[in-house]
Every structure is written in structure tokens, then in C-alpha cells.
C-alpha positions as CSV (number, residue, x, y, z in Angstrom):
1,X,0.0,0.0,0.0
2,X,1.4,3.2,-1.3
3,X,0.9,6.0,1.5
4,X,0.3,10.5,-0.2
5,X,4.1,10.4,0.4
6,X,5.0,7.7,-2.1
7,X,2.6,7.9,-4.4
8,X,3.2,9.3,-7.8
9,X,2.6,13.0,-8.8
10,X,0.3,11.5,-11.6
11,X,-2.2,9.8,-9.0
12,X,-2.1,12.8,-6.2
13,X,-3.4,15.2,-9.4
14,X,-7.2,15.3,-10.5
15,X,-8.7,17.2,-12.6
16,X,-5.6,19.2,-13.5
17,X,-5.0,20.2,-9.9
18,X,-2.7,18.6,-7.7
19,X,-4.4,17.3,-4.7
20,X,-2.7,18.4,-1.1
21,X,-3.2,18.8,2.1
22,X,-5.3,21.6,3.8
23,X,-1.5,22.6,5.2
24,X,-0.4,22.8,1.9
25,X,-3.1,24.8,0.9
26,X,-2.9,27.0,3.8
27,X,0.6,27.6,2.7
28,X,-0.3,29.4,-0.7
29,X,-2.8,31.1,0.6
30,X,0.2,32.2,3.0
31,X,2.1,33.2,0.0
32,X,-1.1,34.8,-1.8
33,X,-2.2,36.9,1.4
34,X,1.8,38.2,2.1
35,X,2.1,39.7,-1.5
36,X,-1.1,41.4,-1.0
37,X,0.3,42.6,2.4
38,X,3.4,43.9,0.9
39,X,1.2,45.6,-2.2
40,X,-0.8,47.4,0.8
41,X,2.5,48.4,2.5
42,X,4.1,49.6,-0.8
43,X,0.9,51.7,-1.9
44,X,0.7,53.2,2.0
45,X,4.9,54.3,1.2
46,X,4.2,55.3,-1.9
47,X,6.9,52.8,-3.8
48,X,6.7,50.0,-6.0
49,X,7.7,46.5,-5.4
50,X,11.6,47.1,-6.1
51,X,11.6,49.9,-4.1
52,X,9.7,48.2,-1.6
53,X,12.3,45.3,-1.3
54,X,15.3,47.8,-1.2
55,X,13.8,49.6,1.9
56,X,13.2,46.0,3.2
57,X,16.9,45.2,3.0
58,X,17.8,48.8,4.0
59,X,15.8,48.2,7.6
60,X,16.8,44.9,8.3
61,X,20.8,45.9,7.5
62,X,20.9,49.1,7.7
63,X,22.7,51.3,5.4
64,X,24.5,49.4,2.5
65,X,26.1,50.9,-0.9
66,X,24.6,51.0,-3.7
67,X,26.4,47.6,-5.2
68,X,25.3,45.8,-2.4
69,X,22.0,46.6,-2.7
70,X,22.0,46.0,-6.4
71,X,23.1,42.5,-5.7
72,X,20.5,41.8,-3.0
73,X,17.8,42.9,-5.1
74,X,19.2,41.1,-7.6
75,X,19.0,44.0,-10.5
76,X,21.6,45.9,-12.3
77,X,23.1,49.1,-10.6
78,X,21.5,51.2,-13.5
79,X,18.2,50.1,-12.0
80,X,19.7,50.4,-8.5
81,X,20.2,54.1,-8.8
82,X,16.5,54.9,-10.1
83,X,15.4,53.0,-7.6
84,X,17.4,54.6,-4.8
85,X,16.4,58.4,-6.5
86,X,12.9,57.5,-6.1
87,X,13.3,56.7,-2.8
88,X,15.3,59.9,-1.9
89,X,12.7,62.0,-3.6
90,X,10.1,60.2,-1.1
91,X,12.2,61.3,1.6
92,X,12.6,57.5,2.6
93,X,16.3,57.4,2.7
94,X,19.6,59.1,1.4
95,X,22.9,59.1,0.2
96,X,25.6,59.5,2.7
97,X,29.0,59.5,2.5
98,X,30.8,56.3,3.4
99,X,32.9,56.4,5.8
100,X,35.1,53.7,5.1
101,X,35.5,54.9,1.6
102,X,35.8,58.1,0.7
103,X,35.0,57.7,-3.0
104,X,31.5,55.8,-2.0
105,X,28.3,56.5,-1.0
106,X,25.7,54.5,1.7
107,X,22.0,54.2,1.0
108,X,20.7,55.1,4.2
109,X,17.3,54.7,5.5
110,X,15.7,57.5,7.2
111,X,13.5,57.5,10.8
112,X,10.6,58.3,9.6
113,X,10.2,56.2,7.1
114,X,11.6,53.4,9.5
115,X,9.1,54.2,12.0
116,X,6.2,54.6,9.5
117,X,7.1,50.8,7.8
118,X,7.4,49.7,11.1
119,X,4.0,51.0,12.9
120,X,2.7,48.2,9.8
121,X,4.9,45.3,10.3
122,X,5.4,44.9,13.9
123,X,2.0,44.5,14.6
124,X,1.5,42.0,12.3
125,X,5.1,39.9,13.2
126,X,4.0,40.3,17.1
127,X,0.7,38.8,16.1
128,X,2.0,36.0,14.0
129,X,4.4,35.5,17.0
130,X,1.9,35.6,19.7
131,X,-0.2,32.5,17.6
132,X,2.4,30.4,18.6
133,X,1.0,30.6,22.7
134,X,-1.8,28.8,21.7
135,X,0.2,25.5,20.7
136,X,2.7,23.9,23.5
137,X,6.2,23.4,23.2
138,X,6.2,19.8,21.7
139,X,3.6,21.3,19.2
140,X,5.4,24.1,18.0
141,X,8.7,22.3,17.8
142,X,7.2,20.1,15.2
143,X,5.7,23.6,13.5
144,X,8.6,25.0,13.3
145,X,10.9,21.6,11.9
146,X,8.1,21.7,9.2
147,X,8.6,25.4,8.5
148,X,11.9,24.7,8.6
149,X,11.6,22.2,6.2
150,X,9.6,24.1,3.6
151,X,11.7,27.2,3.8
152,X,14.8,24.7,2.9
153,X,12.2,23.2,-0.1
154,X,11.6,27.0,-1.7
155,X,15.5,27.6,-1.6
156,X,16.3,24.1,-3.1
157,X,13.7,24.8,-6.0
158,X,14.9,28.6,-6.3
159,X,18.8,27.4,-7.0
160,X,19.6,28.2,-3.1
161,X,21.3,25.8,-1.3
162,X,19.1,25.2,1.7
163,X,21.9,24.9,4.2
164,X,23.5,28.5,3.3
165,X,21.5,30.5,5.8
């Protein structure tokens, strides 16, 4: 007897559409409901979804130069420097003078912007966080090894190697 875990793709897919668990599900809609987040967050800053990203790297590193943040985002340094314009003329960060190199500028995010990004995101973390109370520890041990596990599944199908992080 073949259990959902060794059965073939073919016979876990009807009608065109695979057939998964209510987890698996949930998952998507995860996905689905995060971008619209974000979308929300970008329209309430003003900025589109590269910008967005940049000011996410920007607060969780804080200042970087403008190569680094091209490579993160993953988009030339052309792009890079419209994107960080933009940005300055929202008044959500600016250039600085890096002190390490006097030839190079830092991307630096400003307060206000910080605080106004995170007045959104903290209350949603905290309550995502605070979900957790309701499971106990031997539960949310085997939540978090199957997170765990899914996060390492996206970064082996993106090209990542799982273990890098």
C-alpha cells in the first residue's frame, strides 16, 4: 500500500489540480495573502515592489552601498540608482558619505520612514508571534521543523542551497 508520500505525482493530481493537504493549501494562501500585504505596505509608502524590497533590505541591515543593494535585489546598478532616486525624492532614505571609503556612497534609511514601515509590520510579526502561545512546546517544535523544512524546499527549487542560511 502506497501512503500520499510515495505515491506518484500522476495519482495525487485530479482534474488538472494537484491534490494536497489543507497545510499545503494554507501555505499558498500564505504566499497569496503576504504579497497582498506587501502591495498594501508599498501603496501606503508610496513605492513599487523594487523599491519596496530595497527599503526592506535597508531596515533589516541598515545602510549598504549602492552595489550591495543591487546584488541583493538582484537588478543591475543602473536600476539600482533609479530606484534609490525614487526613494530619496520620497524622503525615505539618502545618500551619505561612506565612511570607510571616501569615494562611496551609503543608501541610508531615514527615521521616519523606518518608524512609518514599522507601525505596519510589527503588529502583524507580534501577532504572528503571539499564535504560537496557543500551541505547547512539543507542538510548536514540530511547526517550526516543518517550516523549517519548507523554507529549505523554496530555496532548493529557487537554485539556493538550503543549508546557506
Amino acid at each position: 500500500m502506497q501512503t500520499a508520500r510515495q505515491a506518484p505525482a500522476e495519482q495525487n493530481v485530479r482534474g488538472g489540480e494537484p491534490q494536497v493537504r489543507d497545510a499545503t493549501r494554507l501555505l499558498r494562501e500564505f504566499l497569496e495573502v503576504s504579497e497582498s500585504f506587501e502591495r498594501s505596505l508599498g501603496v501606503e509608502l508610496q513605492v513599487n515592489k523594487t523599491d519596496l524590497e530595497a527599503m526592506e533590505h535597508l531596515l533589516m541591515s541598515g545602510p549598504l552601498g549602492p552595489s550591495e543593494l543591487a546584488r541583493r535585489l538582484g537588478i543591475s546598478t543602473a536600476s539600482t540608482t533609479t530606484a534609490i532616486d525614487r526613494l530619496v525624492a520620497l524622503g525615505h532614505v539618502t545618500r551619505e558619505p561612506n565612511p570607510n571609503d571616501r569615494r562611496g556612497v551609503l543608501v541610508v534609511p531615514q527615521e521616519a520612514s523606518r518608524a512609518r514601515a514599522m507601525a505596519r509590520l510589527l503588529p502583524m510579526i507580534m501577532g504572528v508571534d503571539a499564535e504560537l502561545d496557543n500551541f505547547d512546546s512539543a507542538e510548536q517544535e514540530a511547526i517550526t521543523r516543518y517550516l523549517r523544512r519548507v523554507v529549505d524546499l523554496y530555496r532548493e527549487h529557487a537554485g539556493e542551497d538550503p543549508r546557506s542560511r
